[in-house]
C-alpha positions, -999 to +999 in steps of 0.1 A: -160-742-568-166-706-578-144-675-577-146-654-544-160-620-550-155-590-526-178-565-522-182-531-502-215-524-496-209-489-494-198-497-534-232-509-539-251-485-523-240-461-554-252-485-580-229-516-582-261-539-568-265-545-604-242-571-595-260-590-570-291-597-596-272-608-619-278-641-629-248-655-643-223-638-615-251-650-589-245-689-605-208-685-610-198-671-584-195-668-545-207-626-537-192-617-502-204-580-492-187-557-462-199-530-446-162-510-452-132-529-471-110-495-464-108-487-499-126-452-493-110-439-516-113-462-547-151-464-533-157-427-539-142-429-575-155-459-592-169-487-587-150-519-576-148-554-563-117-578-551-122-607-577-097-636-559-079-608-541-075-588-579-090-552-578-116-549-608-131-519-614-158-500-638-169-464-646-204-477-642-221-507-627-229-519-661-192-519-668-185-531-636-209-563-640-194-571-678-156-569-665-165-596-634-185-618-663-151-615-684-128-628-652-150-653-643-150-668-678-113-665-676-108-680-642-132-708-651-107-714-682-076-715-658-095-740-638-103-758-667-073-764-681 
């Protein structure tokens, strides 16, 4: 079982695709894209997913990518233990 992670593809339009090839986020966990997730806002600010329903965000996609790695290691500990 992987962690669900949310995705506006309006969000990665502006760069956060990064995500999508990434190999250890694509093996570890379940990507889920919408068209709009009503976060306009947050969209036009930063970039962003919903990580099991938590907001995680990054000034850059690069950021963006190395904060989901660091929940998904975290979440896979939970589950682990």
């Amino acid at each position: 079982m992987n962690p669900l992670i949310e995705c506006c593809e309006q969000n990665l339009a502006k760069g956060a695709e990064l995500l999508l090839n990434d190999p250890f986020i694509e093996e570890n966990g379940d990507v889920v894209s919408y068209s709009c997730m009503n976060e306009c806002v947050l969209c036009a600010q930063t970039f962003f997913v919903l990580f099991e329903g938590e907001r995680i965000t990054g000034n850059t996609p690069e950021e963006l990518v190395e904060n989901v790695k660091k929940a998904i290691l975290l979440w896979q500990e939970d589950m682990n233990s």
